[in-house]
N, C-alpha and C positions, 0 to 999 in steps of 0.2 A: 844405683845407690840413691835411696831419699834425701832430702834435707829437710832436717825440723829446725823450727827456731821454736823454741821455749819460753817460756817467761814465767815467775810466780811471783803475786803480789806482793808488792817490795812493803819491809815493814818497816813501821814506824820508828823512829830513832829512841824514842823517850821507853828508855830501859830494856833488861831481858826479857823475853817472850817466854811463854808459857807453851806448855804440850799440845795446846789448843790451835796457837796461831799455827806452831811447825806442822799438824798433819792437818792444818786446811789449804796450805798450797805446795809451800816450802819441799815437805818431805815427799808430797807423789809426783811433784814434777820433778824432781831428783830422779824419782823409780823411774817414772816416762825415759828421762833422756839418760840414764844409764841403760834401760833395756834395747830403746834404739842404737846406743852406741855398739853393744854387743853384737846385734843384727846387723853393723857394720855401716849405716846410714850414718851420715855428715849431720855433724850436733852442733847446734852452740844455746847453750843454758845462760841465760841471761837474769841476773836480780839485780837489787842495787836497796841501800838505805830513803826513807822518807824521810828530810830531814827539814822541811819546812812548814809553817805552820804554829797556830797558838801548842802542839803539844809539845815542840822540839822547845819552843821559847819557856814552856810551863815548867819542863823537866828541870831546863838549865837553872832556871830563877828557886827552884829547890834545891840544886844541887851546890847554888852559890857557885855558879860556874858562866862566863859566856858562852851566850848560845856555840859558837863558833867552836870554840873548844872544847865543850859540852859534846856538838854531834861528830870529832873530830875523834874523841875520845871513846863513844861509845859503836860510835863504826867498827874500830878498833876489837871491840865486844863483840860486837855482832856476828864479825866477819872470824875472830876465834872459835865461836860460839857453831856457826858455820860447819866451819871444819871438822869441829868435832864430834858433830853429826854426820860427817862426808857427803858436806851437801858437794855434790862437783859441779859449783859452777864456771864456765867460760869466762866471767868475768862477775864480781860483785863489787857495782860502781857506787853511787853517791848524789842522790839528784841535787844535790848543792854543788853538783861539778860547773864547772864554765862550760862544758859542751851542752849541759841541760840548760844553762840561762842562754846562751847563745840561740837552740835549737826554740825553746820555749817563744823567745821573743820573735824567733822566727813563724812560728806559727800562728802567733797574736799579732801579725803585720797580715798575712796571708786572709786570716779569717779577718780583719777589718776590711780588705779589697775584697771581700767576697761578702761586704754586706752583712756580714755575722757577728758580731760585734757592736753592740749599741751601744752609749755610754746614757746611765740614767742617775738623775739625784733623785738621792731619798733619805728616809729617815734611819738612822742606825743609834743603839743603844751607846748610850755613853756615860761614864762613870764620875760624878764631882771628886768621890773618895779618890779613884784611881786615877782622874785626870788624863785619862783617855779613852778612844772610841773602844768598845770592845768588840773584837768578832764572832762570829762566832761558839766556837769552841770556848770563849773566856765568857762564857754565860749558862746557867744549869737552873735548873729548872724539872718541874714537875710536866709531865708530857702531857697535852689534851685528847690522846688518842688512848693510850691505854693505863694512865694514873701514875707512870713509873716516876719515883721522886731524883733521880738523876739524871734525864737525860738532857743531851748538851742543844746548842742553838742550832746544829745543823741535823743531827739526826736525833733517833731515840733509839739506843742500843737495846734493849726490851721489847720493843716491835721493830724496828728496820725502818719507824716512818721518815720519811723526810721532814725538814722540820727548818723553820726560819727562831733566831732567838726571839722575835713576836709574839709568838704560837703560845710560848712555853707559860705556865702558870707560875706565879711569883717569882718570878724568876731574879737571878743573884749573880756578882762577878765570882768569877773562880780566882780571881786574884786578891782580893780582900774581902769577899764574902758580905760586899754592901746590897743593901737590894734599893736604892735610892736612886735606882738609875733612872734615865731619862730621854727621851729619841732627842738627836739633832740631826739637820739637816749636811748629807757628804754626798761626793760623789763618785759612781763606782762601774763599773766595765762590765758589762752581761753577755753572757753566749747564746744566741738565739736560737736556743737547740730550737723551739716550737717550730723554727723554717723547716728545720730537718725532719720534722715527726713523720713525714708517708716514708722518705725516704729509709730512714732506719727503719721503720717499720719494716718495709720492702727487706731489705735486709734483714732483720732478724727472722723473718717468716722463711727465707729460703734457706735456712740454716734447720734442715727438717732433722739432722743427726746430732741434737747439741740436746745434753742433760733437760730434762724438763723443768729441772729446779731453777737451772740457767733461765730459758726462757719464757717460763710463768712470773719469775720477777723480774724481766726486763718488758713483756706486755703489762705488767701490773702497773710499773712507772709510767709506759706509754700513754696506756688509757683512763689511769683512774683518776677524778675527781676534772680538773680541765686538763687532761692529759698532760705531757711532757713539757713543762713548763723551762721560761729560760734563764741560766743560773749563771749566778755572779760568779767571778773571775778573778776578780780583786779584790785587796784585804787593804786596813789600815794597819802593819805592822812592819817590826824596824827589821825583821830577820825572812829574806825569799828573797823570790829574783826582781828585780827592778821591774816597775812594766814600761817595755817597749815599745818600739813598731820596729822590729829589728833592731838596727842603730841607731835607731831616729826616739826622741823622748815624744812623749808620749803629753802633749798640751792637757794639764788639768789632774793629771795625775803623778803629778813630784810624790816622793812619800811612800807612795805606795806602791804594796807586791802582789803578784798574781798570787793569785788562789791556790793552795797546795791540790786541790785535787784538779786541778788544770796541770797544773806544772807535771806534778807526780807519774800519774804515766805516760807522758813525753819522754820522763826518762828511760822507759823503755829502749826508745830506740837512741839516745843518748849517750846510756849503756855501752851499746856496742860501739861506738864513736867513739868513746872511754877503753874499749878493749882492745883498740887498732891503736888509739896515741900511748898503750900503757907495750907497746910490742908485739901482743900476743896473737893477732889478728891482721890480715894485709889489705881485708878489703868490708867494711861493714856496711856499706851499699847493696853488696850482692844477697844482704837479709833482709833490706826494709826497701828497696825503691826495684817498683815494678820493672821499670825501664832501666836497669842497671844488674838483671838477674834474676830477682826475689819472686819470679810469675811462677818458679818450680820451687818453692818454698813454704814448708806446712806447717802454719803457725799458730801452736798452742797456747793456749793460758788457764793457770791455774788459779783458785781463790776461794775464797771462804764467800757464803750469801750473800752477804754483807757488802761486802766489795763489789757484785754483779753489777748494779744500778750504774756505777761510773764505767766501769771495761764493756758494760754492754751499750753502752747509752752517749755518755758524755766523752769520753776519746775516743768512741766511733762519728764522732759529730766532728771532733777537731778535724781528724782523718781527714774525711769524705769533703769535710766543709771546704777544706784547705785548695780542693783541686787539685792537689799533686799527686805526683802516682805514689802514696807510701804503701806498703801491708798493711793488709785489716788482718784481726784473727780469724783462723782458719774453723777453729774448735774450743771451745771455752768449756772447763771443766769444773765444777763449783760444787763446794762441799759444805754441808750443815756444821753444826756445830758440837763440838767435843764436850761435855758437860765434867765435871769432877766430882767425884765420890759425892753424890747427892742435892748438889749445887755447879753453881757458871765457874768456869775459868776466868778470871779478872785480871788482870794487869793494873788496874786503877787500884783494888781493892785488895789485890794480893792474892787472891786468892789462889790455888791448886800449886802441883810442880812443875817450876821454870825450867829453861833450857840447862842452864848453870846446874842448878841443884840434881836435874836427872844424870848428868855426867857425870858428879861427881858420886852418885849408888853405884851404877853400872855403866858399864859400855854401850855406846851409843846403839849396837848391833838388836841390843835387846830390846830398847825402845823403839827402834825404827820398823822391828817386827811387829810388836804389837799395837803399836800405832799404825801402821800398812794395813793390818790384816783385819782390825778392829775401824777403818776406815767409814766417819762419819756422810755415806754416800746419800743413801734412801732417808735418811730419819736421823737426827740428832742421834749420837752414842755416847757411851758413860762411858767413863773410867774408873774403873776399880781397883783397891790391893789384890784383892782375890783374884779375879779374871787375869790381873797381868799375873801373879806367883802363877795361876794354874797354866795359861799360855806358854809362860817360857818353860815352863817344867816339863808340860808334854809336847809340845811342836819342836822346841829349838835343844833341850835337852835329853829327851824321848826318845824324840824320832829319830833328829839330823846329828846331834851330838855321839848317841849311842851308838848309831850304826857307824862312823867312821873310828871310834873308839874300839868297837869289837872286832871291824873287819882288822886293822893296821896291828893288833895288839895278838889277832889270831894269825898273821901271816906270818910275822917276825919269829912266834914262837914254834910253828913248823916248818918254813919256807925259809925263812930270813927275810932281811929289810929288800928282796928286790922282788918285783913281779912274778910270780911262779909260770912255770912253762908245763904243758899238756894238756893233755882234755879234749873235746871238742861240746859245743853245746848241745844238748838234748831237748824234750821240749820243753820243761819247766824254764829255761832260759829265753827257749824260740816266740812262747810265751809271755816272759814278763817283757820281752823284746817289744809284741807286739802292742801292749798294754802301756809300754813305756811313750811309743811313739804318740799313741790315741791322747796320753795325759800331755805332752809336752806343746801337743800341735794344740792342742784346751787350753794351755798354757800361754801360748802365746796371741790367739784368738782375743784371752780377757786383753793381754797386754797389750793389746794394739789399741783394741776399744777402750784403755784407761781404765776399764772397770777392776778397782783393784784390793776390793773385799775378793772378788771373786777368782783374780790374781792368784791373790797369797793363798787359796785352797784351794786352787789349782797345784799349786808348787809344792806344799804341804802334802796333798796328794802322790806326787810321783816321791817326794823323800818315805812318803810311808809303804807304797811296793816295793822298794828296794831292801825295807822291814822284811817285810811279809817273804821275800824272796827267800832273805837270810832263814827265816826261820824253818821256810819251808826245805829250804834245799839243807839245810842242817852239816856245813862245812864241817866241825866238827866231830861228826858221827860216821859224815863220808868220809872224814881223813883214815879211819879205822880199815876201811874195806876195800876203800879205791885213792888212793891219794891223788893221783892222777884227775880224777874228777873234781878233786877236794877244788884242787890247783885251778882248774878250772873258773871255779865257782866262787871263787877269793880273786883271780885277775877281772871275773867278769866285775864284783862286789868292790875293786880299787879304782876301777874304770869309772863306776857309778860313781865316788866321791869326784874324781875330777868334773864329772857328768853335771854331779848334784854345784860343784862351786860353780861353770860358768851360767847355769840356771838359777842361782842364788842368787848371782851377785849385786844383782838391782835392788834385793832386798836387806841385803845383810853382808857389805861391803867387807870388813872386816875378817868376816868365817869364813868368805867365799876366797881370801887373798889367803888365810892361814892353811885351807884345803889343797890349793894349789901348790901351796910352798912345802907341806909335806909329800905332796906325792911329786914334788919336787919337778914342777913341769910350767911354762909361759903359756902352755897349749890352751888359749880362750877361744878355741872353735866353737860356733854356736852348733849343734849338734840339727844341721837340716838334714843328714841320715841318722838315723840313732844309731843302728848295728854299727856303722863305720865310727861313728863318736863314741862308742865303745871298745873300739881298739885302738883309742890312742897311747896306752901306756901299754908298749910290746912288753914281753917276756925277757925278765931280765932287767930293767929297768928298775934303780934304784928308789926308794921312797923312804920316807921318817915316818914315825907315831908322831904324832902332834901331841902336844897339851888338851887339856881338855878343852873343848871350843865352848861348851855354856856349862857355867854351875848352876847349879839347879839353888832359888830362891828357898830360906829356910822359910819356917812358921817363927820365929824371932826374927828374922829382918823382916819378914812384913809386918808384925805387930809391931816393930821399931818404926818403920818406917811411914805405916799409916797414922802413929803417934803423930812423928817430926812433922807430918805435912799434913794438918788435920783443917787447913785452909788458912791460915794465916801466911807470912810470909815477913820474916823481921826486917 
């Protein structure tokens, strides 16, 4: 039995996320650790809330909320929000926990004894209107790299450049919108990635099985301009974790909090620290410390482009830098970006549809398809009204919906509600037998490798021979001349639904628990024989017709629907 540990990029606190953020980490690293779970491998899926930083502070101070109760509240959101996408995770923590400020400051002690930690004064922007430093995120501006009139002081969401609020062109507070700012003199805590640059390098070169997209943007940071430069750690703001040196304060810096993208994926392994004190877990060592188990443990991460530069770069530098034996990741998966009907998905700007709003059209089952299957891997992808009414109509209602609808609806009304008895296979069976195995073993092939455009038409694949079976072997025509056969060909065609749910169910959580519950069985064998995984439901064996598993999308709820969400968001 494997072990994976998981992780996908924990999101930000400040509001609901959009269709965008869920299928750039959220929703495949769900598919990952439910298809290992099925193939019987030891899982633990690990996320948690970001909840430090000028964006958790910016949301609060709109919401006329403290921060505190603000990310306290909207965890709360998130983690409903969660669920009702069935993300299954092992635990979704809160890097505002005490095990993250505890671990955090432990690591900011670690990397000062190792030399990696410098403290430097300099100049930082500061507000007369607002009467305080700003970080940051609390600064916008026009980018110098590619002209975008929004981007913030540390990056440019329009290019991915790295970005100091310096850089930026006229730049303005995002808190009163004064551009009168002015540098003063503070002092602030640096992580000397540049000691690390061969080293990570070294490390990411041996990493010859990891997305290209992963790896051309984390050589892109290495090497471009004076290579991997070293980045502050510390903020002037009243909401993060205290800076440390463990339990010892920290001379020079009262006041002030580590940097959320320091702190933030610390709480990774935090997390699990978080899932052992919350009960659920006995031992969280044996997933992050080498010398405590974790040397046979295969440790994925999931994320959007955007996110690579820090999970490839700067918490592999905490890591390593730190001298302790923790997990590095094993495999880093990273995904482009989901675009909306003709334009970006925005959160700032509201743009496309949010987590919230897609739940309340439909069932998560239908989103989570076509977001899977339509997965932003090679190349940025759209979202469209059209693509998704046509996807769910022919994949989920077509194909998967129809055949368990015809086979359950044709047995009851010759057979009755139990498994029919006789027959023996012939070759049309012997056949889709072998057919069935070649697609399942393809199947599982993409899903090991994560590749999971190629996944979902894989799976898509085997529901639509099960069509083709039906069609061809014509149950109804054979019940006329040979019932016996008919019988046959209706238990082989029952078998497949249980077949089609334990092979579903990474993708479409819901259908694949309603399949099972009509043919009335726990039976989640992953089918490593097929023929045997095809006679799990003997002869005689009760079963239900289910409800219909997907309505098929009108041409009035799409034209409603691409109305209601025409990019605004109220």
């Amino acid at each position: 039995m494997a072990r994976h540990l998981i992780t996908s990029a924990i999101p930000y606190i400040n509001g609901i996320k959009h269709l965008g953020n869920l299928v750039g980490s959220q929703l495949p690293a769900d598919l990952f650790a439910r298809y290992c779970r099925a193939r019987g491998d030891e899982v633990l899926f690990l996320c948690a809330t970001d909840e430090h930083g000028t964006p958790a502070e910016l949301a609060a101070a709109k919401a006329g909320q403290p921060v505190a109760d603000y990310c306290a509240e909207m965890w709360q959101v998130q983690k409903r929000l969660s669920d009702g996408f069935r993300l299954s995770f092992d635990h979704f923590g809160r890097s505002s926990s005490p095990q993250n400020h505890r671990l955090t400051q432990h690591f900011a002690k670690r990397l000062y004894e190792q030399g990696l930690i410098r403290e430097v004064s300099e100049t930082q922007m500061y507000s007369p209107t607002d009467g305080r430093y700003l970080p940051d995120r609390y600064i916008e501006g026009t980018c110098p790299n590619c002209g975008f009139d929004s981007a913030r002081g540390d990056q440019c969401d329009n290019c991915t450049k790295q970005l100091d609020p310096v850089d930026l062109i006229e730049p303005r507070s995002v808190i009163s919108g004064a551009t009168d700012l002015e540098m003063r003199e503070t002092k602030h805590l640096y992580l000397c990635q540049s000691q690390m640059k061969d080293e990570l390098e070294a490390w990411i070169d041996s990493k010859t099985d990891w997305p290209i997209l992963t790896t051309s943007i984390a050589k892109k940071w290495l090497n471009d301009g004076d290579g991997l430069r070293d980045r502050g750690i510390t903020r002037d703001l009243d909401w993060g974790i205290p800076v440390k040196r463990g339990d010892e304060d920290w001379p020079g810096m009262e006041g002030k909090v580590f940097y959320v993208w320091f702190d933030a994926p610390i709480e990774y392994i935090a997390c699990a620290k978080e899932w052992v004190d919350a009960g659920k877990g006995s031992d969280w060592q044996r997933w992050w410390r080498t010398d405590k188990g974790a040397s046979d443990v295969t440790y994925t991460q999931f994320m959007g482009k955007d996110n690579v530069p820090f999970h490839a770069l700067s918490f592999p530098a905490t890591i390593l830098g730190s001298r302790e034996p923790w997990k590095l990741v094993d495999y880093m998966k990273s995904f482009n970006y989901l675009n909306y009907d003709g334009g970006q998905f925005s959160t700032s700007r509201g743009r496309g549809v949010f987590m919230d709003q897609a739940l309340e059209i439909l069932p998560a089952d239908y989103w989570r398809w076509w977001l899977l299957s339509h997965a932003p891997e090679s190349s940025d992808a759209e979202f469209t009204w059209d693509n998704f009414q046509a996807s769910v109509n022919k994949d989920l209602a077509d194909v998967l919906g129809n055949f368990v609808s015809r086979v359950t609806k044709f047995c009851r009304s010759k057979f009755g509600e139990e498994v029919p008895t006789g027959g023996t296979y012939g070759a049309q069976e012997e056949a889709l037998l072998e057919r069935l195995t070649t697609r399942i073993r393809e199947y599982e092939h993409h899903m090991q490798a994560m590749e999971v455009r190629k996944s979902a038409a894989a799976l898509r694949a085997i529901w639509v021979d099960g069509n083709e079976y039906l069609q061809e072997a014509a149950p109804w025509s054979t019940f006329k001349e040979d019932p016996e056969r008919a019988a046959m060909q209706i238990r082989l065609a029952l078998n497949l639904i249980r077949l089609y749910a334990v092979l579903s169910s990474p993708f479409i959580p819901d259908a694949a628990a309603a399949m099972l519950a009509a043919m009335r069985t726990d039976d989640t064998s992953w089918p490593d024989d097929v023929p045997g995984g095809l006679d799990a439901l003997a002869p005689g064996h009760a079963f239900d017709v289910p409800e219909v598993l997907f309505s098929k999308i009108t041409d009035d709820q799409r034209e409603d629907w691409q109305a209601r969400f025409s990019g605004a968001r109220d």
